[in-house]
C-alpha positions in Angstrom: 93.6 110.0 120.6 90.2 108.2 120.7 90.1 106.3 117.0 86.8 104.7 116.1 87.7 102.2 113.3 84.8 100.9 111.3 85.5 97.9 108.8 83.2 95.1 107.3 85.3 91.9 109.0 87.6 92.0 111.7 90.4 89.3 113.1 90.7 86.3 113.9 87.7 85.3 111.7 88.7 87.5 108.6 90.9 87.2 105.4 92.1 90.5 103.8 90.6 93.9 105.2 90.0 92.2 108.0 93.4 90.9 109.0 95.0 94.2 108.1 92.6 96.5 110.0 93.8 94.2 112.8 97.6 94.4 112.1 97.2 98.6 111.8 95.0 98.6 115.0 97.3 96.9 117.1 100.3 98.9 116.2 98.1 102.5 116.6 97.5 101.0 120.1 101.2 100.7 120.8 101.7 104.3 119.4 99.1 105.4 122.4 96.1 105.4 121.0 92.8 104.1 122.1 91.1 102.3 119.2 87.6 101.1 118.9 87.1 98.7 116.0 82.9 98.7 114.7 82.6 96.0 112.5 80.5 93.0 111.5 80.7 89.4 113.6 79.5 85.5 113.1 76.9 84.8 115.9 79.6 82.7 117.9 81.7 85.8 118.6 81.0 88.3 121.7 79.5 91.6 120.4 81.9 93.2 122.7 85.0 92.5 124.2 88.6 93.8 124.5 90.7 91.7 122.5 94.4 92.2 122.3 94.2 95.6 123.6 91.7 97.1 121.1 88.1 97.2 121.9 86.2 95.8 119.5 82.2 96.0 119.2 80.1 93.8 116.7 76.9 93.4 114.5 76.1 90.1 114.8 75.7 88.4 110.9 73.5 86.2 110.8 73.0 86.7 106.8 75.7 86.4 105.0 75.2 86.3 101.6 75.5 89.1 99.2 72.0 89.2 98.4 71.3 90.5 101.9 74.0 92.9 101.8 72.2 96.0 102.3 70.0 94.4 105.3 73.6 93.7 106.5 75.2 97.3 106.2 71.9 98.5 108.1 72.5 96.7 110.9 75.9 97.8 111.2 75.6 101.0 110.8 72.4 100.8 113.4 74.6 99.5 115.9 77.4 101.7 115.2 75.7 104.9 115.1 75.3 104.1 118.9 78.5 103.2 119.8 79.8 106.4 118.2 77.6 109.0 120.2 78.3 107.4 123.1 82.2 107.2 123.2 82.9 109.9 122.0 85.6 110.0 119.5 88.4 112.2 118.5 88.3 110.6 114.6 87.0 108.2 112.7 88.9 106.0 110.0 87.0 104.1 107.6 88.3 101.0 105.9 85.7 99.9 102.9 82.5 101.8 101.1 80.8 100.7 104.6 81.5 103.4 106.4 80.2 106.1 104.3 77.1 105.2 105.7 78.4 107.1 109.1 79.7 110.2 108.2 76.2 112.2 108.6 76.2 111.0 112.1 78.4 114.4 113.2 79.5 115.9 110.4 82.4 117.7 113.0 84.0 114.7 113.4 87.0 114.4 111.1 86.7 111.5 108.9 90.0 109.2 106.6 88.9 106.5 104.3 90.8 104.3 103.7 90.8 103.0 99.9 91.9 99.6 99.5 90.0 98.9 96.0 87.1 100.5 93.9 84.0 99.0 93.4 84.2 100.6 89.8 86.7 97.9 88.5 85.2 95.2 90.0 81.9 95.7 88.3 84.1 94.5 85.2 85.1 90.6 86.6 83.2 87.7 84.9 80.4 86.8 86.5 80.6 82.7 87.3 77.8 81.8 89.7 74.1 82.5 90.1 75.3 84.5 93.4 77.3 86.4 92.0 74.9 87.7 89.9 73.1 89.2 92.3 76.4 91.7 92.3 74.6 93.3 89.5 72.2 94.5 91.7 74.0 95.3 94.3 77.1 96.9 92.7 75.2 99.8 91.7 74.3 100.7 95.6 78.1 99.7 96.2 79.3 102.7 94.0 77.5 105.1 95.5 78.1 104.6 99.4 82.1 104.4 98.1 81.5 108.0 96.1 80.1 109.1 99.1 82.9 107.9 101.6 85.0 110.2 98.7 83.4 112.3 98.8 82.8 113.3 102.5 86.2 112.2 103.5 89.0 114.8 105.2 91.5 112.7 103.7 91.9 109.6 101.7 94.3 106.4 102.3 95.4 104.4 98.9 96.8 101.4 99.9 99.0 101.5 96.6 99.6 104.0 93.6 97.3 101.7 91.5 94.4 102.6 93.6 95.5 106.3 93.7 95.5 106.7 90.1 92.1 104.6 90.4 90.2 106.9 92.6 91.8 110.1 90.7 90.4 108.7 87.1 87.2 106.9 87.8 86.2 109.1 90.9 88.0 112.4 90.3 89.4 112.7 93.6 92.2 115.4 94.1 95.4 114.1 94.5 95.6 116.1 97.0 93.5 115.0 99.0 95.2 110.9 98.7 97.9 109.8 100.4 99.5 106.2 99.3 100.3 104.0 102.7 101.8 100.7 101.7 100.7 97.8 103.4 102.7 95.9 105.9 103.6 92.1 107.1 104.2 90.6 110.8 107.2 89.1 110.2 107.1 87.3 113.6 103.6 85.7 112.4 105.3 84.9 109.2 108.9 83.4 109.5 111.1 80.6 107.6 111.1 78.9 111.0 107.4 77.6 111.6 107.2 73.4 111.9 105.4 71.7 109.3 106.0 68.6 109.4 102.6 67.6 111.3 100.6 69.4 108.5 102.6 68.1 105.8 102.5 64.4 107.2 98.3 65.3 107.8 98.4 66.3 104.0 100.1 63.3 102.8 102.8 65.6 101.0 106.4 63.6 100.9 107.3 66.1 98.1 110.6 68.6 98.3 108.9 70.7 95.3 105.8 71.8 96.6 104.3 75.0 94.9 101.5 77.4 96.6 98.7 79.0 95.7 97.0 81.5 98.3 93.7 83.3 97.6 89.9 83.2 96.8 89.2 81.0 93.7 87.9 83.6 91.5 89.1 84.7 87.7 90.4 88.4 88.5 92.9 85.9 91.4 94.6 83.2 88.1 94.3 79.7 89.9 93.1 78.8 86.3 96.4 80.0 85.0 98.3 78.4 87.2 96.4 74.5 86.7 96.5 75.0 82.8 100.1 75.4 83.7 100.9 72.2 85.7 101.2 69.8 82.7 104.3 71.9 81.2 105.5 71.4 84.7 105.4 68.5 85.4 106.7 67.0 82.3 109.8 68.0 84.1 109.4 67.8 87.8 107.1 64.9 88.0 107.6 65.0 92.0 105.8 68.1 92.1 102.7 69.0 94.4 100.6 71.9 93.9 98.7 73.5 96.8 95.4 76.3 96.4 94.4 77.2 99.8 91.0 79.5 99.4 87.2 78.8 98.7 85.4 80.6 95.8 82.8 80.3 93.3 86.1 78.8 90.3 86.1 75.8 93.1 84.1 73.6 90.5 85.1 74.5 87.7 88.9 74.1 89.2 88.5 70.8 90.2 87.0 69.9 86.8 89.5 71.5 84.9 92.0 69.5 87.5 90.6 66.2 86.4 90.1 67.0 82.4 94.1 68.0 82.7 94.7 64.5 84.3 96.7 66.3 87.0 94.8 65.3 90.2 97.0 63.7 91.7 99.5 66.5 91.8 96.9 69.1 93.3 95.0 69.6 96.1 92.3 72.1 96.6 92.3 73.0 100.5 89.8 75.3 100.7 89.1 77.6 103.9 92.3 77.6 105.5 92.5 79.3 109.2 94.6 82.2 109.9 96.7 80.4 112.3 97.8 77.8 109.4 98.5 79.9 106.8 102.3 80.8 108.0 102.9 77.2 108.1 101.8 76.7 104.7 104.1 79.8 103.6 106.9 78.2 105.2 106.5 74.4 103.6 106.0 75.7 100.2 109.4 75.9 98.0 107.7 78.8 95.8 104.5 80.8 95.9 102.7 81.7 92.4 100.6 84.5 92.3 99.2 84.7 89.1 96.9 87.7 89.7 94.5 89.5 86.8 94.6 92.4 89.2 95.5 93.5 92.5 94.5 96.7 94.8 98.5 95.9 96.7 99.3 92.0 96.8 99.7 90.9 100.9 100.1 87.7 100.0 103.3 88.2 98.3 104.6 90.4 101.4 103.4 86.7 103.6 105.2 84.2 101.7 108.7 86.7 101.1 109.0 86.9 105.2 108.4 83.3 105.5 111.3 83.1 103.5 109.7 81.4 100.7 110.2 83.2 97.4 107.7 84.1 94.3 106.4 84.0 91.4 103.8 86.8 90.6 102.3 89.2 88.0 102.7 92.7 87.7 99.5 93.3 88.0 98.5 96.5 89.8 99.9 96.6 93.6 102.0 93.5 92.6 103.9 95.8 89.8 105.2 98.5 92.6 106.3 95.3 95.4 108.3 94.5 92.4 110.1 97.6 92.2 111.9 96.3 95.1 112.3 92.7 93.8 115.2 93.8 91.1 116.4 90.0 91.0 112.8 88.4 90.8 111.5 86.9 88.2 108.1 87.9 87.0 105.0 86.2 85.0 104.8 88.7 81.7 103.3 88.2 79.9 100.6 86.1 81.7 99.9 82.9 79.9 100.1 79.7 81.4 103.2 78.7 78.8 105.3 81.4 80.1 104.2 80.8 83.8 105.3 77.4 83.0 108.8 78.3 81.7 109.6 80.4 84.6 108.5 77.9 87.2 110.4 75.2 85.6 113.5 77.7 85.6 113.4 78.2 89.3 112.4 74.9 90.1 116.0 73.8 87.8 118.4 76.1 90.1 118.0 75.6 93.6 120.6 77.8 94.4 118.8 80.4 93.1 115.6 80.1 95.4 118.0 80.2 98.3 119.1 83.4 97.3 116.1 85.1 96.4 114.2 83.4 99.5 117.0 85.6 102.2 116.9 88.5 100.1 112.6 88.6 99.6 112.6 88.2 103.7 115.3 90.8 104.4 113.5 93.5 101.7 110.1 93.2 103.6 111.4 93.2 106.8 113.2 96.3 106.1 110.3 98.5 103.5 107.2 97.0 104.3 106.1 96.7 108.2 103.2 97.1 110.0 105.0 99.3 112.0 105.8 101.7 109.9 102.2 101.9 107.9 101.2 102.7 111.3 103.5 105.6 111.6 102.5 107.1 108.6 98.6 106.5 109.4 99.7 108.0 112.6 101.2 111.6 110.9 98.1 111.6 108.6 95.4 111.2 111.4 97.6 114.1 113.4 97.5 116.6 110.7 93.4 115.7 110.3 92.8 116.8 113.0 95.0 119.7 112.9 93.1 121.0 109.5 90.4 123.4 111.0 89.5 123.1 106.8 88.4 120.5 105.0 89.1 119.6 101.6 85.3 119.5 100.4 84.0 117.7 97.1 85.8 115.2 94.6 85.3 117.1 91.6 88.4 118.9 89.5 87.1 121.9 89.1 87.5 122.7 92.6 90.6 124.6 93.6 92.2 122.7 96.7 95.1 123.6 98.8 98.0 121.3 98.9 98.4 119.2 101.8 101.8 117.0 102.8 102.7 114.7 105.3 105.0 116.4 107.8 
C-alpha cells in the first residue's frame, strides 16, 4: 500500500509528533508498505530524500514563529498538494489539524486522522509571553482546520481514551468512527545500558540522586511544581541534583523562581536537548518526575520506564491509563508541590524499591506498549479503510452510523 503521511515536524529535528510519526513510519515500512512522509523542514535539511527507508518530502520553514502559522500551513499544503497528484496514493493518514487542509484535493482518496490532542483544550492554558498571545488569534483558525480534519475523515486515531472522550464531547464525533491506538517506545533507543559518564562528567554531576525533568517549560507541563518542590527535598537529600531538559516560554520565570527558592545550585536548566542525548539522560537519572497539568498520552514516561529508570507522574489524562499498568507505582495526587515532595523523598529513602519498580516499569513497556504493535493496529485500521466502499460522513449525533470494529 502506497501511505502518504502528512505531519507538521518530522525526525531527527522534531520532539513529539514528530518523533512518533517517525517511529510509526518505520515500522509500516517493515510491514510492506511504501510510505511518504509530507511535512515541514528547517532550511539545512534536503526537501527530498529517502531516509531510513521512508521517503520523506519537505516545505522548507523559513518562518517559524506562530504568528506566521498560517503563511506556514500554506506552503505546506502548496507543496504537498503536488506531491500527492503525482504519486499517486492508496491513502492518506493525517497526524495534526494540518492535514485537513488536503482532504479536498481528491475527495476518493480515503483519509485517517490521527488525534493526538484538541486544540479546544488548549485554548484554556495560561497565556505567559507576548508570543503566545498571538495563539489568540490563531487558535480560532486552529479549531476549524481540526473540525474539518473530523469531520472529513473515514476514520479517526485517538492516541488515548482521554482524547477519545475529547473529540466525542467537545467535537461530537461518533465513537464509532474512533479507534484508541496507544503509543509506543523503541526500547533499543531507550535502554538501562546507555554510557553516561562523559555527559555527566561534561555536566559537572558527581551526584548518585539525580532527579529528571523532560518536556517544554510551559504551565499545562508542572516544572513549576516540581522547583517549588526541591526545598522539601532537599532538607533531606541535600546531595540531590535536579535536571529540566526542554526550552519554553516558563524558562524565565523558572530560573527566577530557581534563584528566589535559593536552590540553584541543585538545578540546572538544559534547555534544547538533541534526540540522540535524551536516552542517555533517561538512563543517568535515578527517577523521572512528570508533574503534568495534562496530557493527550504521556511518551515520556513510556522513555524513561525502558531506560529502566522509574517515575514519578500525575494522573493526568494519558498519564492516568499508563498507570493502569503501574499497579505498584506511586503517583503525585493530589498535585501540590508538598505531596510531590513526600513521595519523592519516600522513593529517594528505599533504594531497594527503585530497583524493583525500575525492572518491572522496563519489562511492562517492553511487553504492552511497542512501536510495533501500534503499527499493527494502524496497519488493520488502514486495511479495513480501504475496504469501506462507505464512509462514515459528518461528526454530528444525530446522524445514524453503522458500527465499525477492528478485525
Amino acid at each position: 500500500m502506497k501511505i502518504g503521511y502528512i505531519v507538521q515536524q518530522f525526525y531527527p529535528t522534531a520532539y513529539g509528533s514528530g518523533v512518533h510519526a517517525f517511529e510509526l513510519v518505520k515500522e509500516l515500512a517493515e510491514l510492506g508498505h511504501e510510505i511518504h512522509v509530507i511535512t515541514k523542514g528547517e532550511p539545512s535539511q534536503k526537501r527530498d530524500e529517502v531516509f531510513k527507508g521512508i521517503h520523506v518530502h519537505r516545505v522548507l520553514n523559513f518562518l517559524q514563529t506562530p504568528y506566521y502559522f498560517p503563511f506556514n500551513s500554506g506552503l505546506l499544503w502548496r507543496y504537498g498538494k503536488k506531491i500527492i497528484r503525482k504519486l499517486n496514493f492508496d491513502i492518506l493518514l493525517g497526524h495534526g489539524f494540518e492535514s485537513s487542509l488536503f482532504f479536498k484535493m481528491n475527495k476518493k482518496l480515503p483519509f485517517i486522522y490521527k488525534a493526538a490532542g484538541t486544540i479546544e483544550l488548549q485554548k484554556a492554558r495560561k497565556f505567559v509571553t507576548w508570543r503566545d498571545i498571538f495563539g489568540k488569534i490563531y487558535f480560532p483558525l486552529l479549531g476549524r482546520l481540526e473540525k474539518t480534519a473530523l469531520t472529513h475523515a473515514d476514520r479517526v486515531i485517538a492516541i488515548s481514551n482521554t482524547i477519545k472522550h475529547e473529540l466525542i464531547s467537545i467535537y461530537n464525533v461518533p465513537k464509532e468512527k474512533i479507534f484508541k491506538i496507544y503509543n509506543g517506545v523503541d526500547a533499543n533507543r531507550f535502554h538501562p545500558s546507555h554510557n553516561y559518564e562523559a555527559l555527566q562528567s561534561k555536566l559537572g554531576v558527581n551526584s548518585n540522586r539525580i532527579i529528571l525533568f523532560v518536556g517544554r517549560m510551559s504551565p499545562i507541563k508542572g516544572p513549576h511544581i516540581l522547583l517549588q518542590a526541591i526545598p522539601s527535598i532537599i532538607e533531606h537529600f541535600p546531595e540531590c541534583i535536579f535536571l529540566f531538559l526542554g526550552d519554553g516560554p516558563l524558562l524565565p520565570y523558572l530560573r527566577y523562581m530557581a534563584r528566589k527558592l535559593r536552590v540553584m545550585p541543585h538545578v540546572k536548566f538544559l534547555g534544547f536537548t538533541s534526540n540522540a542525548e535524551i536516552p542517555k539522560y533517561f538512563t543517568m537519572a535515578n527517577l523521572c518526575v512528570i508533574p503534568s497539568l495534562y496530557e493527550p498520552f504521556g511518551l515520556v514516561a513510556l522513555e524513561s520506564l525502558a531506560s529502566g529508570t522509574p517515575i514519578l507522574s500525575s494522573v493526568q489524562g494519558g498519564l492516568a491509563e499508563i498507570h493502569d499498568n503501574l499497579k505498584d507505582f506511586p503517583k503525585i495526587s493530589p498535585l501540590t508541590p508538598k505531596f510531590l515532595a513526600k513521595q519523592l523523598n519516600s522513593l529517594l529513602s528505599q533504594p531497594n524499591k527503585l530497583k524493583t519498580l525500575a525492572r518491572m516499569g522496563r519489562e511492562i513497556v517492553s511487553q504492552k506498549f511497542t512501536w510495533s504493535r501500534c503499527a499493527s493496529q494502524t496497519d488493520s485500521l488502514l486495511q479495513l479503510a480501504m475496504k469501506k466502499k462507505k464512509k462514515i460522513k459528518g461528526i454530528w449525533p444525530s446522524q445514524s452510523n453503522p458500527k465499525v470494529r477492528l478485525p
